[in-house]
N, C-alpha and C positions, 0 to 999 in steps of 0.2 A: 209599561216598560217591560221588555223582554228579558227576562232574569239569565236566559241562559249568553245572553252578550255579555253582560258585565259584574254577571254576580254580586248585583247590588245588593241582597239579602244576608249574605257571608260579609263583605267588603265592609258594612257597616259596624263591625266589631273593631277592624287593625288599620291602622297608619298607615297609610301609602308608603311603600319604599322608597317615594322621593321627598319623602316631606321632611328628611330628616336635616338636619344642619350640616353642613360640609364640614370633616375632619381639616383639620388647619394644614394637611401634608397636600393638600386639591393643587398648592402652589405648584408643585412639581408638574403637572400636567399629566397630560395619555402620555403611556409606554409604547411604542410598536410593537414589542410582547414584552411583556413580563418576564423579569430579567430573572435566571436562569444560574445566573453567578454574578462574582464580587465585582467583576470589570466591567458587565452590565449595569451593574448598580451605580460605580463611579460616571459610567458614560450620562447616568440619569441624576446626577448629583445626590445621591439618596447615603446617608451613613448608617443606613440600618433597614430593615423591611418592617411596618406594621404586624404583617401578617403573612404568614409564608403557610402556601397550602401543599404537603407531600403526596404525591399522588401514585398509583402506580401504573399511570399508561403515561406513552411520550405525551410530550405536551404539544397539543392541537390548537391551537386559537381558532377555534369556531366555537358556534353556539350549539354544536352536539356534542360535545364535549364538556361534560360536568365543571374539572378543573380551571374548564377558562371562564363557563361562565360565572362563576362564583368571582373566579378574581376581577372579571370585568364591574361585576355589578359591585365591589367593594371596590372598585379602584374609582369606582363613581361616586363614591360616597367620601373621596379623599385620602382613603388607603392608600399605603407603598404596599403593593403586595410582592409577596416571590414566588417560586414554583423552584421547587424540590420532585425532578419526576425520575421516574424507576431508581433509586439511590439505591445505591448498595448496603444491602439489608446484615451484612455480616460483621457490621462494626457501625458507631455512632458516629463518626468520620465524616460521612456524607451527609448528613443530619446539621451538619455544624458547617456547613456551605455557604452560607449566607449569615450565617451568627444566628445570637440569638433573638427571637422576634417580639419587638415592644407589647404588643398584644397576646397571640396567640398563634399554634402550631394547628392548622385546619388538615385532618388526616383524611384520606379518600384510599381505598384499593381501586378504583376506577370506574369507567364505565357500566364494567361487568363486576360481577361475583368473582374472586378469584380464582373459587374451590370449581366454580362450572365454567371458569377460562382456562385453567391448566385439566381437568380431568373430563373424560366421557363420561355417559353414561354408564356404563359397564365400569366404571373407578380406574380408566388405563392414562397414563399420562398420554397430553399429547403435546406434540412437538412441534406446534407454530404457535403462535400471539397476535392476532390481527392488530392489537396496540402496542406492538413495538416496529421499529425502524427494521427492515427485512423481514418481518414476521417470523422474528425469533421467539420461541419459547426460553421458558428459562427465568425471564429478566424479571420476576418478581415472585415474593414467597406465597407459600401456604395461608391461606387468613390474613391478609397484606395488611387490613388495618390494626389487629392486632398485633405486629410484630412493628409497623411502624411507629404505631402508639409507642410504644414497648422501648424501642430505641430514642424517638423523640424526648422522652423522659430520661432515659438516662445521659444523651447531649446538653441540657436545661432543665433540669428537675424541680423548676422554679416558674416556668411555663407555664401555663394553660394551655389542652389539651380538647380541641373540639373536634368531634367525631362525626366525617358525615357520608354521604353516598350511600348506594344500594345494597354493600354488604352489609353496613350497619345497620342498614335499616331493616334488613331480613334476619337480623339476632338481636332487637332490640330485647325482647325478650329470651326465656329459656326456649331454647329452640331443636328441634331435630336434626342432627348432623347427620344423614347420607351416608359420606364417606366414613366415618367413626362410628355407623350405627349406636349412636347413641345420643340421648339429650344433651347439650351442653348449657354450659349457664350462659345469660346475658353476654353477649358482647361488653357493656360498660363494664364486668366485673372482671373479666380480663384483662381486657385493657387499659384496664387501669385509667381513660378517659376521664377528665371533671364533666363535659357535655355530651351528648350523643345529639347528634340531628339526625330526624328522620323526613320521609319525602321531600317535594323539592323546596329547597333551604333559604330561598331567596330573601324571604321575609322574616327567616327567624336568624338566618346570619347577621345581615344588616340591624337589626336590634341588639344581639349579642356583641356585634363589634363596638357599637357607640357607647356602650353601658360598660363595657369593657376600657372602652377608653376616656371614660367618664370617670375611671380607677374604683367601680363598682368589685366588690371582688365575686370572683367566681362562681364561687359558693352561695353566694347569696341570688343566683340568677336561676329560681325555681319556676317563673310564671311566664315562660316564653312558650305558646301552642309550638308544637313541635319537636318536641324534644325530651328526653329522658337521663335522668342522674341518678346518682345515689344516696340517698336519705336514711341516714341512722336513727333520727330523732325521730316521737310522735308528730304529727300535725294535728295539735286538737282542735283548730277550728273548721275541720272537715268531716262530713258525713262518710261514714265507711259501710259500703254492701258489702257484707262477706259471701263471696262466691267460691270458697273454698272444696263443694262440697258436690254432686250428683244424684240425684235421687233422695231426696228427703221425703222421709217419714211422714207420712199425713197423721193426725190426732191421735194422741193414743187414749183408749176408752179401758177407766177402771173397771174390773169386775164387777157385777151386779152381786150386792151385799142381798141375800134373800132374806134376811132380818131385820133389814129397815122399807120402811117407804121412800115412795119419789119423793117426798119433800122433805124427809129428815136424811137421805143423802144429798139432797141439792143445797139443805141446812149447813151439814158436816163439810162440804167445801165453798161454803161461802157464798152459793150462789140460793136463787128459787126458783121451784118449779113454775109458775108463772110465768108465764110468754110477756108480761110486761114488763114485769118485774125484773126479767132476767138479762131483757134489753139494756136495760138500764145499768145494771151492773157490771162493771170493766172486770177484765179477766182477774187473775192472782197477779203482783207483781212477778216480771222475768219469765211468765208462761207464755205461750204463743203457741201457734201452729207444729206440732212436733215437739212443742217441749221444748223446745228453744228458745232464745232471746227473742222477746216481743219483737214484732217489725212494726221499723218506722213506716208513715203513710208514704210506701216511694212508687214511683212508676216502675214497674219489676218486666224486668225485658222478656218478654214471648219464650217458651220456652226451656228457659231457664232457671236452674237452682238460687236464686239468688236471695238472700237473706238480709237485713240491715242491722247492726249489733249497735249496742246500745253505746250513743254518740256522745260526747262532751259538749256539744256543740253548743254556744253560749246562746242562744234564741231559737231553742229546738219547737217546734210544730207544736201549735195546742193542742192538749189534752183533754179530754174528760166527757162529759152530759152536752148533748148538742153541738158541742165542737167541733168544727169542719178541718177533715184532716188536710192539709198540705202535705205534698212532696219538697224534698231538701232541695234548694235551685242545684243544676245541673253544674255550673261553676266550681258550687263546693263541695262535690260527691264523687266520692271514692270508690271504685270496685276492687276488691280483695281479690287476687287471682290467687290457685294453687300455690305452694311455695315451687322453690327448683327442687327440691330433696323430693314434695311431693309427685310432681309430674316427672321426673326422672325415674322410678321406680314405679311410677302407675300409667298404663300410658289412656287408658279411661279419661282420667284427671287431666294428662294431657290433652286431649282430645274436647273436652269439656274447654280449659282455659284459649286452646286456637279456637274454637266459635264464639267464645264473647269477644276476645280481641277482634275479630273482624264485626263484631255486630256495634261495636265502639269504632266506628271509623268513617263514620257521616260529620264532618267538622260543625254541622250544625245541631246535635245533639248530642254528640260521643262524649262522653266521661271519664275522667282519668282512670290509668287502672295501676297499681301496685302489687311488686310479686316482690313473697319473701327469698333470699337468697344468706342462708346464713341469717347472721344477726344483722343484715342489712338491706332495706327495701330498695329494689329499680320502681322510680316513678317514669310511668311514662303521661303528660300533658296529652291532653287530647292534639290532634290532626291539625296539624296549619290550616289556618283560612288560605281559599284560594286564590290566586291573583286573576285580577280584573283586566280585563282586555288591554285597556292603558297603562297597567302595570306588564305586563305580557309584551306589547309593542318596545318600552322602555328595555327590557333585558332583553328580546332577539336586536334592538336598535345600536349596542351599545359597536364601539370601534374595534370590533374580531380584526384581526389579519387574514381570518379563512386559510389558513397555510400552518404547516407544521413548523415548530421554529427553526427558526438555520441553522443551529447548532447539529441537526437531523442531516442537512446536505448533503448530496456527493462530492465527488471532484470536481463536478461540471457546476454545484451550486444548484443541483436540483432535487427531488424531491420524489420523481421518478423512476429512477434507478435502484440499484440495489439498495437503498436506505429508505423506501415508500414503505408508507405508514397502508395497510390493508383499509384497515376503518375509515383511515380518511379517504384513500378512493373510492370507499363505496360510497361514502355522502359529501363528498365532496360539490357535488350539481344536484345535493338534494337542500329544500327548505322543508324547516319543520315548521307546520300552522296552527298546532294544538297540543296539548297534553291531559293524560288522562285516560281512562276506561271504564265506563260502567256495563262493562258485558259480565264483568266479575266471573269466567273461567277460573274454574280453580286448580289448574295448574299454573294458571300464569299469575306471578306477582305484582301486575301493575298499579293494582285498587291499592296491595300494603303500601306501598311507594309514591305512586302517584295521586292516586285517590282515583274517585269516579266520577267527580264535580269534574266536565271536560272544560280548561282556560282554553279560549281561542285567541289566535290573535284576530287584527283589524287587515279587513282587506287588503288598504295602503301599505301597511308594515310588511307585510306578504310580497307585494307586487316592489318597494324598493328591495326588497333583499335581491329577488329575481337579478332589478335593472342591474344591481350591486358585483353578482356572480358576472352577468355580461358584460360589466366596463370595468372588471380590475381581474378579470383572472385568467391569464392567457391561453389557457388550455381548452379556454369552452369552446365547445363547437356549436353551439345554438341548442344541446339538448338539456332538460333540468330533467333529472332522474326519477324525482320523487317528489311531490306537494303530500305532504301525510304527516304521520306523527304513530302514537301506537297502533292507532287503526284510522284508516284511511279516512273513513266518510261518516266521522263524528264531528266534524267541523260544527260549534255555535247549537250544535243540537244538545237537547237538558228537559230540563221537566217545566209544564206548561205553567207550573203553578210555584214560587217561591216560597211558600208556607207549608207547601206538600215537600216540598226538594228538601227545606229544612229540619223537618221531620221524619221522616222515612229511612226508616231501617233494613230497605230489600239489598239482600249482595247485589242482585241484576235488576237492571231495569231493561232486560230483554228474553229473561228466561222467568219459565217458561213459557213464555209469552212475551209480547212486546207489551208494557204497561200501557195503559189509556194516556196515563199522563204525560207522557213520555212527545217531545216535540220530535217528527221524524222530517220537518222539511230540508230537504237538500238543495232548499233555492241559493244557499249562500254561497257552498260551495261549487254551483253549477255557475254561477257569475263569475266565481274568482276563477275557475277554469279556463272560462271564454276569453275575462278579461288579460287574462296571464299568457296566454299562446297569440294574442293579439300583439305582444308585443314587439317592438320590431328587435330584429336580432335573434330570435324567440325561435326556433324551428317546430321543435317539439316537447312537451311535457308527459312525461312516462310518469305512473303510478305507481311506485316501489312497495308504498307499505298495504299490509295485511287490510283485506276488504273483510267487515260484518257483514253479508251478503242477504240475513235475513234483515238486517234495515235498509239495503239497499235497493230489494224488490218493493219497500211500500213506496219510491218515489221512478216509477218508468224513465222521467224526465232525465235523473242523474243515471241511470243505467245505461242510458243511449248515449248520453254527452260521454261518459266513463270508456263503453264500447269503442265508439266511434272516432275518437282524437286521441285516447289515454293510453291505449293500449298496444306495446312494441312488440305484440305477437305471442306473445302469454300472458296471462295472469295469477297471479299466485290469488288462492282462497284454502281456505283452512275447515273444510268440512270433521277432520279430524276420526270421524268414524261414522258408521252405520246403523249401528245394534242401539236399543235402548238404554239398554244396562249400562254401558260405559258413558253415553250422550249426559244418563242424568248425574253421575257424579262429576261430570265436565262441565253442566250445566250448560250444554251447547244444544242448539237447535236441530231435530230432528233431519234426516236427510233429504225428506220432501222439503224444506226451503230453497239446500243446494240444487235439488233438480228445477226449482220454479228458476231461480235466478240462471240455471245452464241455458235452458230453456229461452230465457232473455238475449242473454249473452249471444245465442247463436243466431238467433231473427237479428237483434241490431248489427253485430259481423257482416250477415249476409247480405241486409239492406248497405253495408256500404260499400260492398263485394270484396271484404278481406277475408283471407285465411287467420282465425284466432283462436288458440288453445287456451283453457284453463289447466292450468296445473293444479291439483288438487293434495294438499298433504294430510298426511294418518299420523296419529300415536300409537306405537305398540308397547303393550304393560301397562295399561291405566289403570290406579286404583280400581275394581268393580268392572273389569272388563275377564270376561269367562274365557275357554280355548274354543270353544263353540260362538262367541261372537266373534274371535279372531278369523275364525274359519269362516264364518257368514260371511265376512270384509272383506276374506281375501277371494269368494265366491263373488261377490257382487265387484269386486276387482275385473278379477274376469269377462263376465257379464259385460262389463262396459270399455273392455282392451287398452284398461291401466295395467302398466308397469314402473311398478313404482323405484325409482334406482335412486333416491334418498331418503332414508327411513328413521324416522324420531321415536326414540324410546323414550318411554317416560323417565324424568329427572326430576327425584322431590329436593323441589329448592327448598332452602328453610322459611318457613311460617305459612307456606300456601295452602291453601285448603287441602288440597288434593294429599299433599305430604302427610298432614296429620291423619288423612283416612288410610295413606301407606302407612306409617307408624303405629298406629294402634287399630286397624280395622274395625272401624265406627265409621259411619255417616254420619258430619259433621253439619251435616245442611239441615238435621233433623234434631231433636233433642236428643241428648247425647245420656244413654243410660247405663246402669252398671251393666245389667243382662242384656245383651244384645238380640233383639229378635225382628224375624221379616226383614225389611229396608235398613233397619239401624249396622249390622252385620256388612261388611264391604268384602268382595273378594280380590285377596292381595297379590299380583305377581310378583313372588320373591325366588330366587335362587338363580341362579345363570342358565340350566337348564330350559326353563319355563320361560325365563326373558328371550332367551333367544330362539326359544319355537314361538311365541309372538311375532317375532320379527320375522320368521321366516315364513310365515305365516301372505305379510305384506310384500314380500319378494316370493314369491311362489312360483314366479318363471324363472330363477334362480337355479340351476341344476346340483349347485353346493347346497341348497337346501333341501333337495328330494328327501333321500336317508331318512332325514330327521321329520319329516313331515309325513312321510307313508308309514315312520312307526307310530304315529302319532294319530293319525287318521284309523288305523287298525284297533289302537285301542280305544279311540271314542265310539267307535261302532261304524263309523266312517268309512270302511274300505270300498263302498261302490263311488267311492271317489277319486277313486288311483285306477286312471285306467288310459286310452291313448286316444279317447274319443275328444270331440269340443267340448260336452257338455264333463270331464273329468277335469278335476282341478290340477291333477300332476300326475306324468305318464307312469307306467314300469318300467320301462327300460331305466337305464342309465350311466350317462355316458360319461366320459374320463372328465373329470373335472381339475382346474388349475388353482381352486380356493383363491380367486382374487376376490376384491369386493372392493367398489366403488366408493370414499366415504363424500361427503358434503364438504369435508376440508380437507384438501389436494394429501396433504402429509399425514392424514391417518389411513388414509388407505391402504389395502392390501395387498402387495405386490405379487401379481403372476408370477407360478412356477418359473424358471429359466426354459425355454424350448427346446426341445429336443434335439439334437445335430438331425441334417435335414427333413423337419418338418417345416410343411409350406402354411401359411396362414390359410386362416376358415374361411370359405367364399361365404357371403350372403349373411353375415355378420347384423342384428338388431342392433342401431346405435342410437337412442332414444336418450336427450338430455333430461328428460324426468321422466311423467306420464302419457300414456296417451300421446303422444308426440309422432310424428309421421318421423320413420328412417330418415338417415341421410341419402348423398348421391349415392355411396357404398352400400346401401342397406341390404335389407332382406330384399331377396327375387331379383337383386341384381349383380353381376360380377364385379369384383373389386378391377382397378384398373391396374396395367401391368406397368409397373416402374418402368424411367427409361433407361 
């Protein structure tokens, strides 16, 4: 059997999500959407909602859209559900829309993060919202599920309060705030939340609602995978690792008494100098390694401090003369994290408790972990089991509308006009066929959220959604945007081995190296391609999402298929940088991949006589990246006639790897020590100075960035690099500049000076939509045309 189809090795622990009994409310039937208010609800005969989920983007009914799939897959389970989207957060008013909800108030801030939907990188607000109606800013707060939390409780204070989506799930713990530079507690502890759910919820919803409507009370619902509450009490029948700590103390050795001998000090503590003798004899009670609590016999995770304090546990491991130790099962073992007091004031500590939480996060061996907050612990349960292909098919199968709700409309009752949802145009003609990532980049959060175990769906589920877009949505033109999902061509690929998948605690299974065990065929995917553009109606399938390029050079076959049908004349790839130093705290594959796979990319183009770009994107300011690798990047920029006119700084989202080497500067990929020396030590771009000679760094043909770049170059020693030849990265001269600047989102941009009363425009103007890209008709070396 091939584990990574159906993840039959996980799947054997949880319930199918459909094997559950239907809620007695199933009478009512499917909704067209999910009603939105009170006169929807009458229209559906409903006097109350089950379950009303507050969210804070417009409500989309499709299946990339969080909000609906939750309510689809509980409305399958016989739930009334409702949808409370963008409410007005300045009073409980909106909150009480639908009354109050027989079950439970399901909280989401949305798609995105809220704190990295309203702010840049640089902390400036910005002024659009891809998930609102006109791409208005504005229409939701700061930490959206905290404050709707916050309100939903003071509406119904009698509610139950389940917390779910990406924000929450990137503060399940104490976490780094960015914007507040500083630690904040838990999400649950603000929040004031009874649940939090983390990654995706499908399986641990659907259990909490029926348990929930089984009049289980809240509280009592501690053993769902997935999810984290707050526990005042002990739990004595759980093995507790105290990992509160960094660098412990190996033996300590009493002085040498020069007045007795080796046996009448080996007498004096109990022990003898005999090598047989002394085997036999167990230590002093409560002594161990360091003087600390004996450890129990546990499996102690690679690198780590981790200690086991003396357990309650009523059928603890035998003891004694010959007795074969056991470890505590995994089930019932507790890791102790730092408390929030502690990692709030240490950021060591911090740094230490983000690398066990990611090393806890294999759903097939991770163990819960517990952090003090105050006189109250956040439990968090190990990682959802992943859903099985046929669980996978079931939730993209469910009855979407694929349409924003009507209540969104214009005048004309459409959807296109000034009331278009951003987000939903962009995937509106895309399907998603997978979820997941195990490339484990640590600036991206997908592994905390998604996990790494990649769900596929089934071919056929794939290929009806397709038919689905082409007979019910009039706007298609025959093209689908995007077959992908986090990264494009992890489709059914996973580990060769179910007992090795199980066990394995690597963040990547592609760094640095691709693992042996690791299945890289892309036969599945190159089938559903052929099979998918075959279909009639079908014109074309574009490729939207992000390619892993270094798995995609082990299979020639999908390179060419990908080249040669997929691609509308770019390709977005994510080489990210050049230098080592920053590759390995990104934990991204060296640039000799990107050049094998260009390399590809340009023989199959050729062979099929198209003109095809790669687009290539950079990070500037990554943890561990120097000014001297900035400057390497922006040379080898050069070198190969990128210009790059949309530039990603880095943004420490909360819990990513990467953030906690911004927050405390430690390498977190390594043992985490108090003295930090060699590798352990990260170099941090902090101040706005140094951020943005990074950046200016990757825009180097920029003329607003000369200035700042030739005093910069002068003082690294650098000035035979300012000069007006080819081989100079940026000339002397320098000419009147207008401080405009291009951003990636139309409304942060920087607007050109006003022109001067008669000045004439620039002939021969570079207008390059990213990199590397040929001019337009107007470009360089040629004249603009004359109005008529």
């Amino acid at each position: 059997m091939n584990a990574p189809l159906d993840v039959s090795h996980f799947a054997r622990a949880a319930k199918p999500i459909t094997s559950h009994r239907r809620y007695w409310a199933a009478r009512f039937g499917t909704a067209p959407f999910l009603p939105m208010s009170r006169a929807e609800m009458d229209q559906l005969g409903w006097d109350s909602c089950d379950i009303i989920i507050v969210t804070g983007d417009a409500y989309v009914d499709h299946p990339s859209f969080g909000m609906a799939v939750i309510g689809r897959v509980l409305e399958a389970q016989g739930f009334r559900v409702g949808i409370i989207a963008q409410p007005d957060w300045q009073s409980a008013d909106a909150f009480k829309a639908l009354g109050r909800p027989n079950l439970f108030f399901g909280v989401t801030a949305g798609n995105m993060d809220s704190m990295i939907n309203r702010y840049t990188a640089d902390r400036k607000i910005r002024s659009d919202d891809a998930y609102t109606p006109g791409d208005v800013g504005g229409k939701r707060p700061d930490r959206a599920s905290l404050v709707y939390s916050q309100r939903c409780r003071e509406a119904y204070n009698d509610a139950p309060i389940v917390l779910g989506g990406i924000e929450g799930s990137l503060r399940r713990i104490a976490h780094y705030d960015y914007w507040q530079d500083k630690v904040r507690r838990s999400i649950l502890v603000d929040a004031k939340c009874d649940l939090l759910l983390y990654g995706n919820a499908e399986r641990a919803i659907v259990e909490i609602a029926h348990r929930l409507a089984a009049k289980e009370p809240v509280a009592s619902i501690t053993d769902v995978r997935g999810t984290a509450f707050i526990q005042r009490d002990a739990r004595p029948d759980w093995f507790q690792i105290d990992s509160t700590e960094v660098d412990l103390p190996g033996r300590v050795e009493d002085h040498v008494n020069p007045y007795m001998t080796t046996s009448e000090q080996a007498q004096a503590q109990g022990q003898s100098c005999s090598k047989e003798e002394a085997s036999s004899l167990p230590p002093p009670l409560g002594e161990g390694r360091g003087g600390g609590p004996r450890e129990q016999p546990l499996n102690f995770i690679p690198n780590l401090a981790l200690r086991a304090t003396a357990s309650p546990h009523p059928n603890p491991p035998p003891e004694g003369e010959g007795a074969k130790k056991r470890p505590p099962p995994r089930d019932r073992t507790v890791i102790r994290l730092p408390s929030y007091e502690q990692v709030k004031s240490d950021p060591v500590l911090y740094a230490h408790a983000n690398r066990v939480l990611h090393l806890e996060t294999n759903p097939g061996n991770a163990r819960a972990l517990v952090q003090a907050h105050g006189d109250r612990d956040v439990w968090i349960n190990p990682p959802p089991i992943p859903l099985t292909t046929a669980e996978m098919d079931h939730v993209f199968g469910l009855p979407y509308a694929r349409s924003p709700h009507p209540a969104y409309a214009d005048e004309h009752g459409s959807h296109d006009g000034a009331t278009k949802i951003p987000a939903w145009e962009m995937i509106r003609f895309s399907v998603n066929i997978m979820r997941g990532c195990f490339g484990g980049c640590t600036f991206c959060s997908i592994t905390e959220h998604e996990g790494r175990i990649i769900q596929s769906r089934s071919e056929d589920s794939v290929i009806r959604e397709i038919e689905e877009i082409r007979d019910k949505i009039p706007a298609f033109t025959g093209v689908i945007s995007d077959l992908g999902g986090p990264t494009a061509n992890m489709y059914r690929i996973g580990c060769k081995s179910p007992e090795i998948e199980a066990a394995c605690r690597k963040p990547s299974c592609v760094y640095p190296g691709i693992c042996p065990n690791l299945n890289t065929d892309h036969a599945p995917l190159v089938r559903m391609y052929r099979r998918a553009r075959a279909l009639k109606g079908v014109k074309k399938i574009l490729i939207g999402s992000g390619l892993r390029y270094d798995l995609a050079v082990q299979s020639p076959e999908y390179v060419k298929e990908l080249v040669q049908h997929h691609v509308g004349g770019y390709l977005k790839i994510a080489p990210e940088h050049t230098e080592t130093g920053p590759l390995s705290k990104m934990m991204k594959p060296g640039i000799g991949s990107y050049e094998r796979f260009k390399q590809m990319f340009e023989k199959y183009s050729a062979e099929a006589g198209k003109k095809q770009y790669l687009i290539p994107y950079f990070i500037a300011a990554h943890p561990g990246t120097s000014d001297e690798d900035m400057m390497n990047l922006a040379l080898w920029l050069k070198k190969n006639g990128f210009r790059a006119d949309q530039v990603q700084t880095f943004y420490p989202s909360p819990m990513a790897t990467a953030t906690a080497m911004y927050h405390s500067g430690r390498n977190t990929l390594r043992k985490v020590r108090r003295e930090a020396a060699g590798e352990d030590a990260v170099d941090i771009v902090r101040g706005e100075r140094r951020r943005r000679l990074h950046k200016a760094f990757l825009r180097y043909h920029d003329p607003n960035n000369w200035p700042l770049l030739r005093e910069a170059l002068k003082a690294m020693g650098r000035a035979d690099l300012i000069g007006n030849g080819k081989h100079h990265l940026i000339p002397t001269f320098q000419p009147s500049t207008d401080g405009a600047y291009q951003s990636a989102r139309r409304k942060n941009s920087t607007p050109a000076a006003a022109p001067k009363a008669g000045a004439k425009p620039q002939r021969g103007q570079v207008l390059t939509q990213h990199t590397g890209l040929p001019p337009r008709v107007t470009g360089a070396g040629k004249p603009a045309r004359k109005p008529r």
